[in-house]
N, C-alpha and C positions, 0 to 999 in steps of 0.2 A: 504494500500500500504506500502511495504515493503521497506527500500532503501538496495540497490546494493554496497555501496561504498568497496571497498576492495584493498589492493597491488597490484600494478603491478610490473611482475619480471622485475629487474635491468637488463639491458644489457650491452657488451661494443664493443666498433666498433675501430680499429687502424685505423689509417692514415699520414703517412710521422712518427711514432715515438709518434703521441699524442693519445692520450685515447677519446672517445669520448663516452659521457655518453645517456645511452634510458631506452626507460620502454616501456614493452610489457603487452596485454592484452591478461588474462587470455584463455578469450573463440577463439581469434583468434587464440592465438599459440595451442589452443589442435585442432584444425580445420587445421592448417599448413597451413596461409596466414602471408607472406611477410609482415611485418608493424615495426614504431616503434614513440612512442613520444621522441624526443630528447630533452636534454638542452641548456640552454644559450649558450654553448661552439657551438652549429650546426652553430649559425648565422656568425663565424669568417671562416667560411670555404666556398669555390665556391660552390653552391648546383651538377656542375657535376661531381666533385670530388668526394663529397658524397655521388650521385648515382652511380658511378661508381664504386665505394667499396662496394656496396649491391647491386646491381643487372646488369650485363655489358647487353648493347647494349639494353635498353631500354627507350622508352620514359619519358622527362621527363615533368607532366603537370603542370603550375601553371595559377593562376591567381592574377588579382589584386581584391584583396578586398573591398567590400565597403557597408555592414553589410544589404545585398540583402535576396531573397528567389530565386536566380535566379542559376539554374545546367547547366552544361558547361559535355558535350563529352568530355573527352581526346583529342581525333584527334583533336577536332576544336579551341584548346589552340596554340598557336607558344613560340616559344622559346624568340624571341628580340621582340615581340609587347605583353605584355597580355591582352590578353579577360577581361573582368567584368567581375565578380559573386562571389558565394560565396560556390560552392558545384563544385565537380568533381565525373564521374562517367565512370567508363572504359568503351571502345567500341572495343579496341583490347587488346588481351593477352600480351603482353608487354609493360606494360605502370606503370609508379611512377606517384600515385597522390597526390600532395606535398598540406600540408596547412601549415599556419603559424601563431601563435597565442602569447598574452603577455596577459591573462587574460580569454578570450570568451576559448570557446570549442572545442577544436579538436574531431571532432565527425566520426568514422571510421564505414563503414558498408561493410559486404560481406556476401554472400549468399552462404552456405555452398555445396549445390548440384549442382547449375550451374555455381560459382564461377566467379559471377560480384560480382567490389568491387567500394566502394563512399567513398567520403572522405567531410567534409563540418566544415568551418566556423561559429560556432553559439555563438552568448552572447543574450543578452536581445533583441535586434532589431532583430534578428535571430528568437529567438522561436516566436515575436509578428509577422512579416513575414512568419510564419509560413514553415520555408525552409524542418523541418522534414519532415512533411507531405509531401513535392513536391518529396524530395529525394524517399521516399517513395512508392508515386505513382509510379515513375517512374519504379524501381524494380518490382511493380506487374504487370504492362506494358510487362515488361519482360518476363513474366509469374513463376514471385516468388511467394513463399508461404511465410507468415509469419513466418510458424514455422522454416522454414530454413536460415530468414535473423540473422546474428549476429549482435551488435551495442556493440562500447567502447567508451567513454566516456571520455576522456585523460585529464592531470593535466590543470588545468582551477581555476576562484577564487572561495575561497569558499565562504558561506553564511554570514560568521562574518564580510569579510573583503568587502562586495559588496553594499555599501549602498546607498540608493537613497531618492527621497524628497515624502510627498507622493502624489503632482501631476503626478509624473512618476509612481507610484504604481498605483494610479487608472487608467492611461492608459493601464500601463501593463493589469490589471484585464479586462481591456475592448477591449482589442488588443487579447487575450488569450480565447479563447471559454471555456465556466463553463462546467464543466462535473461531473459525478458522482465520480470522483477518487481523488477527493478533497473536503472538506469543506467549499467552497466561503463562505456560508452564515456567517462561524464562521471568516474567516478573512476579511469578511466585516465591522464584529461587531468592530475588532479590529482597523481597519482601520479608522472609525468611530471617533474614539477617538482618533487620532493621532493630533499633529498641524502641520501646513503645513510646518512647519520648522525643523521637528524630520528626524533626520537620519532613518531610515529601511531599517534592513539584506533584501536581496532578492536570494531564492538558486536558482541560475540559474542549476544545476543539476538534482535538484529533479521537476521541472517543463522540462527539455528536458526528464527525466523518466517518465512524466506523458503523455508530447504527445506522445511518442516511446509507451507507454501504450494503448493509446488511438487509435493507428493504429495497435492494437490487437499482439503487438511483445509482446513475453512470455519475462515476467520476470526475467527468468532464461537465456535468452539469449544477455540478457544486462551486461556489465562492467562496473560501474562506477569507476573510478580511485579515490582515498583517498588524492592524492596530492593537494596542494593549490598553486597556484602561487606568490602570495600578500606573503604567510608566509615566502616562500622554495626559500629564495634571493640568496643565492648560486646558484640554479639549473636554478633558470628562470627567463625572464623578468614577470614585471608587469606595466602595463598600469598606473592602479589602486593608485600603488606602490612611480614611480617614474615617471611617464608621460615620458615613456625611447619611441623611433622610432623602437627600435630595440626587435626582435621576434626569434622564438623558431620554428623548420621545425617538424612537423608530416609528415607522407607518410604510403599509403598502395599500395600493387602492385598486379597487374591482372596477 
């Protein structure tokens, strides 16, 4: 297995006078879907503000977060109550589906021929939940094909700065189904030898690449984003960082 990670193109959005900074993925913008990871600067701004400077007279969906495997309709989001979950997934052609992140993954999917689009919250409790896979299902449900879903992968922490005990590692490994697209056996070994008090990286990227993998999406139709949150203090919060409350708006639009 190969990794994906690569630049996403810089964007910029005006409003009232100020500059507001994004990053677009690759395989979405040559496909012509609506999307963008924004920075720090999104969270001082109204989100209908926002939306209403990139897409007018659209819905806008959010939820409240709470590190689920659980997918939320658009329509069935309200504006002044939110819904639980942790994935959005359009059911009408007019719709922003917003996530917001300070660390975990902004994970954006749409499907090139019949043009549903999902948007989903994922860090460690996410991939152990297994939310890809649900997202997932749900699109073949649709009647998608793999080879036409796209996935990006948006500025999230990286592997250096993610570090955990290794009673949480061997959950992870036990939360996570062993497959052939990795070598458990050899980071067992290493694992092994750890003491229960050693810090260990954990890439939360290349393990959302392995289940995106694993539910047969080509390679070639993944993004992963090179940005790091924890490093890229100007651009973004970090959980990790600065234990901050405050988050960073992704969206892709139907």
């Amino acid at each position: 297995m190969t990794s994906h990670q690569q630049y996403f193109q810089e964007n910029k959005l005006v409003i009232n006078d100020k500059c507001f900074k994004y990053y677009l993925s690759p395989v979405l913008v040559k496909n012509n879907f609506k999307h963008g990871f924004f920075t720090k600067r999104s969270s001082g701004i109204k989100l209908s503000l926002l939306s209403k400077h990139l897409n007018k007279n659209y819905q806008n969906c959010v939820l409240n977060q709470i590190h689920s495997n659980k997918i939320i309709f658009g329509s069935n989001t309200q504006e002044n109550e939110k819904v639980e979950g942790d994935g959005l997934i359009n059911d009408k052609h007019n719709q922003n589906l917003w996530i917001y992140t300070a660390d975990c993954m902004p994970i954006l999917f749409a499907d090139k021929r019949k043009r549903y689009v999902a948007a989903i919250h994922c860090g460690r409790k996410g991939l152990e939940n297994k939310i890809i896979k649900n997202i997932i299902k749900i699109f073949y449900k649709k009647g998608c094909s793999k080879d036409d879903l796209l996935v990006a992968i948006g500025p999230s922490i990286s592997k250096n700065h993610y570090l955990i005990d290794k009673k949480t590692l061997q959950n992870f490994y036990k939360q996570t189904a062993h497959n052939e697209l990795i070598n458990f056996s050899e980071d067992e070994r290493i694992l092994f030898k750890l003491k229960s008090e050693d810090s260990i990286p954990l890439n939360l990227k290349k393990y959302a690449q392995i289940q995106l993998l694993k539910e047969k999406i080509p390679n070639s139709n993944i993004d992963i984003c090179n940005l790091c949150t924890y490093e890229s203090n100007y651009d973004f919060y970090s959980w990790r960082r600065s234990k901050t409350p405050s988050r960073q708006w992704n969206f892709i639009s139907s």
